[in-house]
N, C-alpha and C positions, 0 to 999 in steps of 0.2 A: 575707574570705579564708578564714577558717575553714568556710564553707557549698560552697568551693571542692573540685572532685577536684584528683587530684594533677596530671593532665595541667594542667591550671586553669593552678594553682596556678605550673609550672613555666615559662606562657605568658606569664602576668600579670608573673613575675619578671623573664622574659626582655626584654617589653616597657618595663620599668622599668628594666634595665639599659642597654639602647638608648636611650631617652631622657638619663639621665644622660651617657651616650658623646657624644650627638649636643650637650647642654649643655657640656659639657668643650671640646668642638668648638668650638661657637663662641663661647665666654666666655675661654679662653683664646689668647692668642694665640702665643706662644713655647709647641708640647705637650712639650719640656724640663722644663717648670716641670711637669706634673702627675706627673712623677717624685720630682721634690721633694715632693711630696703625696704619694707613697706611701712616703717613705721618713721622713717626720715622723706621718704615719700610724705607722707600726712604733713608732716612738720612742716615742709615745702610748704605746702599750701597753705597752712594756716600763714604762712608768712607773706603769702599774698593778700591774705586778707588783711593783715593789722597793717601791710602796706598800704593797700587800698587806703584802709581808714583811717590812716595817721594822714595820708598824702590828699585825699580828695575829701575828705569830712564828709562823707555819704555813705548812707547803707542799701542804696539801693540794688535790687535784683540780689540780697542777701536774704534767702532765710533764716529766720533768727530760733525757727523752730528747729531745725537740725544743729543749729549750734547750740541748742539747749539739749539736744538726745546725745551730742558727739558728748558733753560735759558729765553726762549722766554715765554714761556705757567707760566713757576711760577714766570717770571717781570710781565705779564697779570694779572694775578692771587693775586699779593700781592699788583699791584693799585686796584684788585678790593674788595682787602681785606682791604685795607684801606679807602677805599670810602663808605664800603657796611655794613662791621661786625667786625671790629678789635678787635679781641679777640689771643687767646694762635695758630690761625689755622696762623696766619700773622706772629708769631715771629717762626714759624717750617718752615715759607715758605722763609723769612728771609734767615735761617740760611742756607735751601738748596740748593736758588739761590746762597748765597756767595760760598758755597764750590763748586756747578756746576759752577758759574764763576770760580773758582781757575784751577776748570779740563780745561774749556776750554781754557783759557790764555796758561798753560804749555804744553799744546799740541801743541797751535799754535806757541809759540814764545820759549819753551823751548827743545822740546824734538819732533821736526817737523819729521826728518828723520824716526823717529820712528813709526811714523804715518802708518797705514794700509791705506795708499791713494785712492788705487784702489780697493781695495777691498769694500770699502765703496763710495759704486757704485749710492745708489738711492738720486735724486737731491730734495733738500730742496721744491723748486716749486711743486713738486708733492705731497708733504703734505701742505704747507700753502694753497698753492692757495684752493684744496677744503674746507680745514676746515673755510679760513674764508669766501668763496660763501654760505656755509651751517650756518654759522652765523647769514648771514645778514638775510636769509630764517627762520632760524628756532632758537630762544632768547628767553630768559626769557620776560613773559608780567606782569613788574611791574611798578613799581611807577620811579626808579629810571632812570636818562639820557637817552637816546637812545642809543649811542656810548657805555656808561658803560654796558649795557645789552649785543649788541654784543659782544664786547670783553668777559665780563664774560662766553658766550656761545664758542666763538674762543677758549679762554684755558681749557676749557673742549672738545672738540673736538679733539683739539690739543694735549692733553697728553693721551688720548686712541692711538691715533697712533703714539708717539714720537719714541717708540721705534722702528718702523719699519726701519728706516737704520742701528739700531745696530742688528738686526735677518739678515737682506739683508746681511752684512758684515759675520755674521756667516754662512749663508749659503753658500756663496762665498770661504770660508775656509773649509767647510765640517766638517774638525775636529780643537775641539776649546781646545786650550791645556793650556788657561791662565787661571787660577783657580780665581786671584781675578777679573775681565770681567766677568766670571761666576758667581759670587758671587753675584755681581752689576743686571747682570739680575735676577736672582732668587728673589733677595733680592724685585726689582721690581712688580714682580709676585707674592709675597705674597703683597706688600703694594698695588696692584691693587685688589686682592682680598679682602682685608679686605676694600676695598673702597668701590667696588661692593657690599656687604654684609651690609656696613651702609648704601648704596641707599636704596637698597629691604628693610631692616628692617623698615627704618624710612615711608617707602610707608605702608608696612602692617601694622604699629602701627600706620599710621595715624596723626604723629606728626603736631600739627596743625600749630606752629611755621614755621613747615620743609615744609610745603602746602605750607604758605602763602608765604615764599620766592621762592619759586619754580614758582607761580601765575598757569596759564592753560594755554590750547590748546594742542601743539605740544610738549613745550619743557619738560615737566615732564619726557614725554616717551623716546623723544630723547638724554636726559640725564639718563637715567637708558640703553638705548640701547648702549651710545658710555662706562658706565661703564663694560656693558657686554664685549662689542667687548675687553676692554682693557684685559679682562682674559681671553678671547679665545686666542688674538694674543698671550698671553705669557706661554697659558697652554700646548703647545707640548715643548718650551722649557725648562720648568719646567721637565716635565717626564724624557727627558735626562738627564737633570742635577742630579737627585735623582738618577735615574739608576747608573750614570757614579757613584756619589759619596760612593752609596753604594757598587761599586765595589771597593773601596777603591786608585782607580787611575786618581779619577778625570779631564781626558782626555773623552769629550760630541763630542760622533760620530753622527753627523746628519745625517739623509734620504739625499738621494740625489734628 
């Protein structure tokens, strides 16, 4: 991979995500269940982090801005899990609001100095504010409240780009030498992909269930489009991270 250009490089990845897609395909049978894969994916990571911070008393190369949008998009997300469908997706969504509240509390009030401040440079408005303009435009058209639709559309919006001030803060660092912050992302980028992957399936199998919640117009597409975007923003930091890791020194040198 390394002898690879970038066009290569982006082929190769693309052809390995395809294959995975098409394994999920046919290995699973209920594509429900690879949701649950991306949402015990998350949970991983969040578990790297409270590792981290229980074991090293630092928040460095944390940012605390994405764990304030992760907290925001799955409080959205678990009223509208419990307005809408409460099932096993409410009690995983639960469990990884409490532990992203835990990160954010001990950052703010226990281990502040430790904070990458400046480096975790991009301001909160510049994510809410478009995702929920894009809300109010473009929501699910079903049966349920008005307000519930938005919002249900908001934290979907919201959690394709959550991650964007914790890549800002590593790019601002250049080189990211905290392995369990590394972990957390990765661990994100597989549960974004297996997310993206129950979209596609459930559209090409046609699940009628998964239609009728969905309803028409706009929002089918722009929900399959913000699952895309989520595996784009995090598939160049993924490739670092495998590279760094199979060099066996786990230090992720970014492009400048």
């Amino acid at each position: 991979m390394r002898t690879r250009s970038a066009r290569e490089k982006g082929i190769l990845l693309g052809l390995l995500a395809l294959v995975g897609l098409l394994g999920l395909w046919w290995l699973v049978a209920d594509k429900a269940h690879i949701f649950v894969l991306a949402e015990v994916a998350h949970i991983a990571g969040i578990g790297a982090l409270v590792f981290k911070l229980q074991r090293q008393r630092s928040a460095s190369a944390l940012s605390l801005r994405t764990q304030e949008l992760t907290a925001v998009f799955l409080g959205v997300r678990l009223w509208c899990s419990f307005l809408m469908e409460y099932d096993i997706h409410t009690l995983l969504d639960f469990v990884t609001l409490a532990a992203t509240a835990w990160v954010v509390y001990t950052v703010r009030v226990k281990l502040p100095k430790t904070y990458s401040r400046e480096a975790d440079s991009l301001g909160l408005h510049y994510v809410l504010v478009p995702c929920a303009a894009l809300a109010l435009l473009v929501h699910p058209q079903t049966t349920h409240h008005f307000a519930n639709r938005v919002l249900w559309a908001f934290c979907v919006y919201l959690e394709a780009v959550s991650v964007l001030p914790q890549l800002v803060l590593f790019k601002n660092l250049k080189v990211v030498t905290d392995t369990f912050t590394s972990h957390y992302v990765f661990a994100l980028g597989v549960a974004r992909f297996f997310s993206c992957c129950h979209w596609i399936l459930q559209f090409v199998e046609k699940d009628p269930m998964f239609l009728n919640s969905l309803g028409r117009g706009l929002w089918p597409v722009a929900v399959l489009l913000a699952e895309l975007l989520q595996t784009v923003i995090l598939a160049d930091f993924c490739y670092y991270y495998v590279v760094a890791m199979a060099k066996g020194h786990g230090t992720i040198r970014l492009p400048l």
